[in-house]
C-alpha positions as CSV (number, residue, x, y, z in Angstrom):
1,X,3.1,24.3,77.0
2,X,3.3,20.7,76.0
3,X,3.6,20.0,72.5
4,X,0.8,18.3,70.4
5,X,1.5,15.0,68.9
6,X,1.0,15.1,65.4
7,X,0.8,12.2,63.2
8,X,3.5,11.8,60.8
9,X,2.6,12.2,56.7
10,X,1.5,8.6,55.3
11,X,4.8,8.9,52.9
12,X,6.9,9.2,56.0
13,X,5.3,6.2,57.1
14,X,6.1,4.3,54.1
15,X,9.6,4.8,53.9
16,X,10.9,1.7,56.2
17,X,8.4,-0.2,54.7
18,X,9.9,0.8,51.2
19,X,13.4,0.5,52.9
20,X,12.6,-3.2,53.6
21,X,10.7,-4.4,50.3
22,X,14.0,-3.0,48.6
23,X,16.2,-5.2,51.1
24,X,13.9,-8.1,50.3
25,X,14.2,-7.3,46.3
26,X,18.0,-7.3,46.9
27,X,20.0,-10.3,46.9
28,X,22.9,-10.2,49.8
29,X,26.2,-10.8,47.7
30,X,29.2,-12.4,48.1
31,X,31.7,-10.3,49.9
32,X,34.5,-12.0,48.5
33,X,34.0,-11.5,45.2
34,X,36.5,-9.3,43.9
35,X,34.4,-8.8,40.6
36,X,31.4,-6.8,42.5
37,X,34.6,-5.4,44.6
38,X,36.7,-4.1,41.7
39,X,33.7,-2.9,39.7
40,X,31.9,-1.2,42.6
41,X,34.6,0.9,43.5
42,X,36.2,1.9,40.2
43,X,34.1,5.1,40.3
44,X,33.6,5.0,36.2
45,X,29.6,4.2,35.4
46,X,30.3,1.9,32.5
47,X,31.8,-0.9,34.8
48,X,29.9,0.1,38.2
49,X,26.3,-0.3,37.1
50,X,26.8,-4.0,36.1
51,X,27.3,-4.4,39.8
52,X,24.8,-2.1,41.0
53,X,22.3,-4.1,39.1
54,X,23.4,-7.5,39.7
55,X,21.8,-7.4,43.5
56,X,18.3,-7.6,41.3
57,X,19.7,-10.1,39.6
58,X,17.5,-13.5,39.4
59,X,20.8,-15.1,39.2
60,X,22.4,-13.7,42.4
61,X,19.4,-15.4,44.2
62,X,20.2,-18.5,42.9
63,X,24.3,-18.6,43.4
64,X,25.0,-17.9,40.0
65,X,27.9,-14.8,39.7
66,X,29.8,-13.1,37.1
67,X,32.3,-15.8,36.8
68,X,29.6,-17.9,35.4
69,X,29.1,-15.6,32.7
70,X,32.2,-13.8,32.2
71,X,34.7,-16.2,33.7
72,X,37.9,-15.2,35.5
73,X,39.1,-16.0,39.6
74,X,36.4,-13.9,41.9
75,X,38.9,-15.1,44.5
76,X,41.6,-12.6,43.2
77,X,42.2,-9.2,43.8
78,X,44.4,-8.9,41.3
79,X,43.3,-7.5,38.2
80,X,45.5,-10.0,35.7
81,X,44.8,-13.3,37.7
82,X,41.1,-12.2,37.9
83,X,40.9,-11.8,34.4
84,X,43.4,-14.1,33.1
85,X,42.4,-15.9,29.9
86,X,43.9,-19.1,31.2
87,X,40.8,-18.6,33.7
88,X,38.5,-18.9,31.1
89,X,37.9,-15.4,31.1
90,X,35.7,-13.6,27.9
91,X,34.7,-10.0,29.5
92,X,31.7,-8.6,27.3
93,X,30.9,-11.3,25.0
94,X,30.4,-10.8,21.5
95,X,26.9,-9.7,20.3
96,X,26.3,-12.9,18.3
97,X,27.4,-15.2,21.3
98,X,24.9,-14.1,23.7
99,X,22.2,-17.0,22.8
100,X,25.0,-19.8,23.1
101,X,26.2,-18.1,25.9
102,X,22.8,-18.0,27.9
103,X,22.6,-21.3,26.6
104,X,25.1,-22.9,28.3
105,X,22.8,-23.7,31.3
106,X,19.5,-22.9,29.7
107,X,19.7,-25.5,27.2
108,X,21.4,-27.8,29.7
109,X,18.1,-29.8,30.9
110,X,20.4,-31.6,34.2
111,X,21.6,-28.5,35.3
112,X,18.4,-26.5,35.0
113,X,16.8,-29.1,37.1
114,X,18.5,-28.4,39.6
115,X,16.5,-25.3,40.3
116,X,13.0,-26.1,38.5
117,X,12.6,-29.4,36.9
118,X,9.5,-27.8,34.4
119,X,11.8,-24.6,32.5
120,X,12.1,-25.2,29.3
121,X,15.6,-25.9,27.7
122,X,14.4,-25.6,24.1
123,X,14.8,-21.7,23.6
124,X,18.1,-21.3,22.3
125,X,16.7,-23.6,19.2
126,X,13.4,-22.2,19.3
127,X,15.1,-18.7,18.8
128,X,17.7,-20.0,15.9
129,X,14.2,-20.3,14.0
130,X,12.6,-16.5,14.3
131,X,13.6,-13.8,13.0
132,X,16.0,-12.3,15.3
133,X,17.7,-15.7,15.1
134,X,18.0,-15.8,11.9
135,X,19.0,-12.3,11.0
136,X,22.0,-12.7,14.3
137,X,22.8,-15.4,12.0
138,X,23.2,-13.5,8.9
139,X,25.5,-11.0,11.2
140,X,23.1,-8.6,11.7
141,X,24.4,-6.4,14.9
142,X,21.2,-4.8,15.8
143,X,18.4,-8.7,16.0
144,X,17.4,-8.8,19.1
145,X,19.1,-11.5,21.2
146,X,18.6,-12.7,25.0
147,X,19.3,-9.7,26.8
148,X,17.8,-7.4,23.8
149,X,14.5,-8.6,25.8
150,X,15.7,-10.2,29.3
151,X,18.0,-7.0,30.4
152,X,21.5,-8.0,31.1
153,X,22.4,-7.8,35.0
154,X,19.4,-7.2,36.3
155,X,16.9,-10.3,34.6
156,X,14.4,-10.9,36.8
157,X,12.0,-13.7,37.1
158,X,9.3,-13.9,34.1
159,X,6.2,-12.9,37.1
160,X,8.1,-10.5,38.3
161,X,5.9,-7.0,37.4
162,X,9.4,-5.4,37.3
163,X,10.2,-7.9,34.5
164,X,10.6,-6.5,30.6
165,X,8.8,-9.8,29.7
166,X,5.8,-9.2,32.5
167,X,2.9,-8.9,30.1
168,X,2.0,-5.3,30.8
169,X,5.8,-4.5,29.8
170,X,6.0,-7.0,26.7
171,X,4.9,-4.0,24.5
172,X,7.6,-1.5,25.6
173,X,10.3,-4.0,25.4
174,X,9.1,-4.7,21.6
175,X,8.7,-1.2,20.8
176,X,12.4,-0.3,22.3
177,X,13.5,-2.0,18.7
178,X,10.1,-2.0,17.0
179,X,8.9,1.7,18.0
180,X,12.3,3.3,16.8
181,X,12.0,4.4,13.3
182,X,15.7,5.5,13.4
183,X,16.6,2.0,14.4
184,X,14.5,-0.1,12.2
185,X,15.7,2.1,9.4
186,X,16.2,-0.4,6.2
187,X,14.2,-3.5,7.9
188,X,11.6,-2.2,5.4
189,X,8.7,-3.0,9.0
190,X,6.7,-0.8,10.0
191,X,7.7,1.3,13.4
192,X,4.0,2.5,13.9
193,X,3.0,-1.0,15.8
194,X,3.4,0.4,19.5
195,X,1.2,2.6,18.7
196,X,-1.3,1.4,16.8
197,X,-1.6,-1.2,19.1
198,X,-1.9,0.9,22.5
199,X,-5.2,1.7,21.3
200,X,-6.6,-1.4,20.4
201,X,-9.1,-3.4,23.0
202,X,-6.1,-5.9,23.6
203,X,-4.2,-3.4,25.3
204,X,-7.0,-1.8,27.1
205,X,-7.8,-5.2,28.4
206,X,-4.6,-5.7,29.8
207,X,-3.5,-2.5,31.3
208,X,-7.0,-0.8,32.4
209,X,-8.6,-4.3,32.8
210,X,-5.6,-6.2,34.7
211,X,-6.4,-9.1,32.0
212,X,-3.3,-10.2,31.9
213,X,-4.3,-12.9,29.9
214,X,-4.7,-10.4,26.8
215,X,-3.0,-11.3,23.8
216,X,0.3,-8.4,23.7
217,X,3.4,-9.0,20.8
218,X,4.3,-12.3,22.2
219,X,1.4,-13.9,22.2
220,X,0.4,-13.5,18.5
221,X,4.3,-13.7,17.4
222,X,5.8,-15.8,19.3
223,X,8.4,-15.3,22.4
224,X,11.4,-16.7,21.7
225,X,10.4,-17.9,18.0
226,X,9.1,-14.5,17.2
227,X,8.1,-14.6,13.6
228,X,4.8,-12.2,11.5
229,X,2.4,-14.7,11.3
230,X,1.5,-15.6,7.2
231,X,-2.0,-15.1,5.4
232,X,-2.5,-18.7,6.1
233,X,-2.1,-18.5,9.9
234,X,-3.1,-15.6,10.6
235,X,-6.8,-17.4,11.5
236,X,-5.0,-19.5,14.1
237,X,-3.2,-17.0,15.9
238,X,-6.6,-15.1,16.4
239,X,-8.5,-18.0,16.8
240,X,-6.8,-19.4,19.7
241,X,-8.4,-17.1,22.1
242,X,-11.9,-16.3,19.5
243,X,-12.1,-20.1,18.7
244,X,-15.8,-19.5,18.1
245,X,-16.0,-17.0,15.6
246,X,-12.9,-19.1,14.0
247,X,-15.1,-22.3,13.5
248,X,-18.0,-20.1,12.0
249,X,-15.4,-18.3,9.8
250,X,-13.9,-21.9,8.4
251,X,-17.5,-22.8,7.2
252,X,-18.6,-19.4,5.7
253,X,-18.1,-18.8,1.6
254,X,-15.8,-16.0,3.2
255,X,-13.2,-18.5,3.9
256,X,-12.5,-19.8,0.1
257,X,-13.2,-16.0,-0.9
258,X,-10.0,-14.9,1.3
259,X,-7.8,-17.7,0.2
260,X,-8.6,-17.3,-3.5
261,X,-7.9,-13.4,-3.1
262,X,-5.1,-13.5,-0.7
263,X,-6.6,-11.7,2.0
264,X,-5.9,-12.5,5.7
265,X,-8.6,-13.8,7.7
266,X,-9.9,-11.7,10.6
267,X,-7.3,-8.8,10.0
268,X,-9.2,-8.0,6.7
269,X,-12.2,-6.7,8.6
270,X,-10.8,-6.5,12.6
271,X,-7.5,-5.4,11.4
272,X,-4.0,-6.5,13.4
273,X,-2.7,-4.3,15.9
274,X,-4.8,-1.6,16.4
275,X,-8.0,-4.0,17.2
276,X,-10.7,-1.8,17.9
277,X,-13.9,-3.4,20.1
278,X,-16.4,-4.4,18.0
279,X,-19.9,-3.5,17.7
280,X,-23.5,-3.9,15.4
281,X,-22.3,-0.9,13.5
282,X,-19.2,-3.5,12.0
283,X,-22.0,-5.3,10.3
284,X,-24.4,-4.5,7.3
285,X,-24.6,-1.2,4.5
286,X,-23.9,2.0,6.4
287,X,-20.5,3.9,6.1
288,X,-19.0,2.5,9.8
289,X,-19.8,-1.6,8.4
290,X,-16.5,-3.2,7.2
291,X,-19.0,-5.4,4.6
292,X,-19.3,-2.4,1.8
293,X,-15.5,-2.3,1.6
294,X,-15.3,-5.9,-1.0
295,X,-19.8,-5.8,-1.4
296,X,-21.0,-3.6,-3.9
297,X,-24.2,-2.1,-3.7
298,X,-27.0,-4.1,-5.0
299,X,-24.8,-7.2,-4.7
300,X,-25.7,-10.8,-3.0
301,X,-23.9,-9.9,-0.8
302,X,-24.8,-6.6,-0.2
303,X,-28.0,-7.9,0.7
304,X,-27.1,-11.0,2.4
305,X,-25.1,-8.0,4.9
306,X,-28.2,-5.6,5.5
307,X,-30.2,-8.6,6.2
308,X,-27.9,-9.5,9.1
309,X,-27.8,-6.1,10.1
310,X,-31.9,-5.9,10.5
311,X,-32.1,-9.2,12.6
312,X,-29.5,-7.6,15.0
313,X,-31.1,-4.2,15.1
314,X,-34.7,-6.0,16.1
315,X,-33.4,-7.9,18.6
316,X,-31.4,-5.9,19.8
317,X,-34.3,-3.1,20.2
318,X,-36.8,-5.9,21.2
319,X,-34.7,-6.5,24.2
320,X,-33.8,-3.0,25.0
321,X,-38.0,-2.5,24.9
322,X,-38.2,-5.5,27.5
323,X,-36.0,-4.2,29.4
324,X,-37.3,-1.3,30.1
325,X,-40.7,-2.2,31.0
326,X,-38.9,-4.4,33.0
327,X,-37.1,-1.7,34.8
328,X,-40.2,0.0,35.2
329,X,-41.7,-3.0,36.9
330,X,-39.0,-3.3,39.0
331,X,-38.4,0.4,40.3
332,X,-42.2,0.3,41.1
333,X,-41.7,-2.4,43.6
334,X,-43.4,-5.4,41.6
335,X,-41.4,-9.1,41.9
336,X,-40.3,-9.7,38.3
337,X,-37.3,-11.3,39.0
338,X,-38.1,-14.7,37.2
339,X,-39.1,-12.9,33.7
340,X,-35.6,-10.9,34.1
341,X,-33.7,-14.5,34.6
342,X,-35.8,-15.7,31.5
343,X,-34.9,-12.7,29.8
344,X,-30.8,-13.6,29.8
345,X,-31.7,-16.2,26.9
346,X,-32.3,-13.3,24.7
347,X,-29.0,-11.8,25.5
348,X,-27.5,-15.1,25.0
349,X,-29.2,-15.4,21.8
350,X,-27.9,-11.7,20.9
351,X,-24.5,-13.0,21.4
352,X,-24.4,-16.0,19.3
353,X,-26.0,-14.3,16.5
354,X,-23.1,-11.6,16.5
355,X,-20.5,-14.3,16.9
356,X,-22.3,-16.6,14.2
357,X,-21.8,-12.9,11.7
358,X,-18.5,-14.9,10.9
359,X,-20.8,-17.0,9.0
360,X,-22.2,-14.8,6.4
361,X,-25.3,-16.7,6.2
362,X,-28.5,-14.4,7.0
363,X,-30.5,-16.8,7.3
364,X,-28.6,-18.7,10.4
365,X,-28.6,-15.1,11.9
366,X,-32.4,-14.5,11.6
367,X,-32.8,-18.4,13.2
368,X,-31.1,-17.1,15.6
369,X,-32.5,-13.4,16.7
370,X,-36.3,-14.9,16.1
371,X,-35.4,-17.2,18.8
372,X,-34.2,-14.4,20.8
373,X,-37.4,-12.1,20.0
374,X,-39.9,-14.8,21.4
375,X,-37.7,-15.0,24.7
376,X,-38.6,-10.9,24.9
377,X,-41.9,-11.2,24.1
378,X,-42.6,-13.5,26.7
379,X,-40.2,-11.0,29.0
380,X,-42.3,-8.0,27.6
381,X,-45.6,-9.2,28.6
382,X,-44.9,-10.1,31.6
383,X,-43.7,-6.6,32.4
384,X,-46.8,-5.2,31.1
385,X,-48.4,-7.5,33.5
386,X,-47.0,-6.7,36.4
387,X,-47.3,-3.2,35.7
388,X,-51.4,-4.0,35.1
389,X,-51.5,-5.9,38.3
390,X,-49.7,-2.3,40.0
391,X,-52.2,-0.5,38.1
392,X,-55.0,-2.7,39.4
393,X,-53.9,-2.5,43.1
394,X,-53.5,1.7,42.7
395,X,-56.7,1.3,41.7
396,X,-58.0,-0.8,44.6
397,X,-55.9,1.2,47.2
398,X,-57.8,4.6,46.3
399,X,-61.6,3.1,46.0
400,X,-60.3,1.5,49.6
401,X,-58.7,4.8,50.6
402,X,-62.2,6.1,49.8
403,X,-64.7,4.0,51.2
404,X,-62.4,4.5,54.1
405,X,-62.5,8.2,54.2
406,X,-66.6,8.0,53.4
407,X,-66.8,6.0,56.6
408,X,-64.9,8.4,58.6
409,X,-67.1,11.4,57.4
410,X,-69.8,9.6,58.2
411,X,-68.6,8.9,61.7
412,X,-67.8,12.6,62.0
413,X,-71.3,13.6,61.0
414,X,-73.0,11.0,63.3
415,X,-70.7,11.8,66.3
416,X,-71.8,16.0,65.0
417,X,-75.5,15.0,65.1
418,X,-75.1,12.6,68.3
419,X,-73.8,15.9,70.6
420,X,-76.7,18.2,69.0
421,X,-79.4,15.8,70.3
422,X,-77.8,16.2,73.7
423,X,-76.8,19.5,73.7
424,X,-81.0,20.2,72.7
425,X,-82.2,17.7,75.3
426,X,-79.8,19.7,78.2
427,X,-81.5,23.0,77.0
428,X,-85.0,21.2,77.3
429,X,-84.0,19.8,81.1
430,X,-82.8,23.7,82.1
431,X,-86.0,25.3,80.3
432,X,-88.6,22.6,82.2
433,X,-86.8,23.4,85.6
């Protein structure tokens, strides 16, 4: 009996396709270096993974090897010529040389044309000025350096997803150093960033969202020039991305208020890393609003706070209430796709007025949300209408339907009385014969 074919598993499927995505990934190597040689075959895992990494290397790829780094004759198989110090050779650098080590080409602006003419060459110096720069300085062994975030051997190219510094992996490389309370022990930081900030919006924007535009560590402190932002700056970090609520922010009485008491601005009410989504609830008296933690009952600005909270809450509702009717409308079958358009301007208006919050003026909040209410209004009725105008037709259809099934039952009583009158003149004709 001939055997059935049966198709293979989808996993077996995949495999040369795996096989050949790794032999792309991989750069072919030199076969005369005696550096991969030497290291590949020594057998002892501290000197073979250099060179079991290096074929992921973003340097391999571009014809840069370990003498470039390390120095040495890759022509030589013999261990003292090929790491003679009269050939330059420096094995594992010192911790505090790796920046003017990666430096060497990276701040060298010819030679890094020579593979994109628009890399920056300023990092080394931009680096010198954070923290970690500062702190390498000082002699500090454990400040992050090059490689602390790049990996060592295996750097791959900043879009690479496989790269520490891809944005989805920015967090993790930070939190390697930042996340280790054992190793940030006497840096007086706190290790509880990581993860604080895997539950803010931020992160769920770029990880469950694929935003990778989402603000991660880098992008509020800096790459390369990593530094904690100061009370004074804290408003431009944030408002490079929420410019809007920035500008209304600079004009409120908030703004001075801040400044005289030394408060941050937006990480005083939004907080820093674990940046929760906002929401109405942020705003007004109740136990959830952010205002009753400096506004004391009874207080202007107490007030001023539930004020803003009431012209949200009746918009809001006023355009949940057209909506609905709306809906209604709709699912009915009735065209009301002009007073839905309309009705956007209301969601619009919803939106400035919780962005224009940052302004602490009720008043420019009640502007706003009245403007909103007369856009559902008009919305509103025009629901209503359109579920009249259904009401009206029901109402035609059934007096039709009616009059329709009156005629037939007339019809059916004539036809009735039609076949009497002959069936009584037959019985006449057979009675008079």
């Amino acid at each position: 009996m001939p055997r059935r074919w049966r198709p293979l598993p989808i996993s077996l499927l995949a495999v040369p396709f795996l096989f050949l995505a790794d032999q792309v990934e991989a750069q072919k190597l030199p076969e005369e270096n005696s550096c991969l040689q030497c290291h590949q075959g020594l057998g002892d895992p501290r000197v073979m993974s250099p060179a079991e990494k290096f074929p992921q290397d973003i340097h391999g790829s571009k014809g840069i090897f370990c003498q470039d780094c390390h120095g040495g004759d890759p022509a030589s198989l013999d261990p003292q010529q090929a790491m003679s110090r009269a050939k330059k050779f420096v094995g594992k650098p010192r911790h505090q040389a790796i920046p003017a080590l990666c430096g060497k080409c990276h701040s060298d602006a010819d030679y890094m044309k020579r593979f994109n003419p628009t890399l920056r060459v300023d990092q080394v110096q931009e680096y010198l000025t954070s923290v970690h720069g500062k702190r390498l300085k000082q002699g500090d062994q454990k400040a992050a350096t090059c490689i602390s975030c790049h990996d060592v051997h295996r750097i791959r190219a900043i879009k690479d997803q496989q790269a520490w510094t891809y944005p989805v992996k920015v967090v993790d490389t930070c939190g390697r150093c930042h996340g280790d309370p054992k190793y940030m022990a006497g840096y007086k930081i706190p290790t509880d960033v990581v993860a604080k900030y895997k539950q803010s919006v931020h992160y769920e924007a770029l990880t469950k969202k694929g935003d990778l535009s989402a603000p991660t560590c880098n992008v509020c402190h800096g790459n390369h020039g990593a530094t904690p932002p100061g009370v004074g700056s804290v408003a431009n970090v944030c408002g490079t991305c929420h410019s809007v609520p920035a500008e209304f922010f600079a004009k409120s009485p908030h703004q001075q208020a801040f400044a005289s008491m030394g408060l941050a601005p937006c990480v005083t009410c939004h907080s820093n890393h674990d940046v929760v989504k906002t929401g109405d609830e942020m705003v007004g008296t109740t136990d959830k609003a952010v205002c009753v933690t400096c506004h004391q009952a009874d207080s202007g600005g107490f007030r001023q706070a539930a004020a803003m909270r009431a012209s949200l809450d009746g918009l809001r509702e006023s355009l949940t209430r057209a909506t609905a009717v709306l809906d209604q409308a709709e699912h009915a079958g009735m065209e009301i796709s002009q007073a839905r358009f309309e009705l956007r301007g209301a969601s619009d208006a919803l939106l400035k007025a919780r962005a224009a919050i940052h302004l602490a003026d009720a008043a420019a909040i009640q502007k706003l949300t009245e403007e909103g209410k007369q856009i559902t209004a008009v919305a509103h009725a025009k629901g209503l209408k359109a579920l009249e105008d259904l009401l009206f037709r029901h109402r035609g259809l059934w007096v039709s339907v009616g009059i329709i099934v009156l005629v037939i039952v007339g019809l059916v009583l004539k036809i009735r009385e039609i076949d009497q009158r002959r069936h009584q003149e037959r019985a006449a004709d057979r009675r008079s014969t």
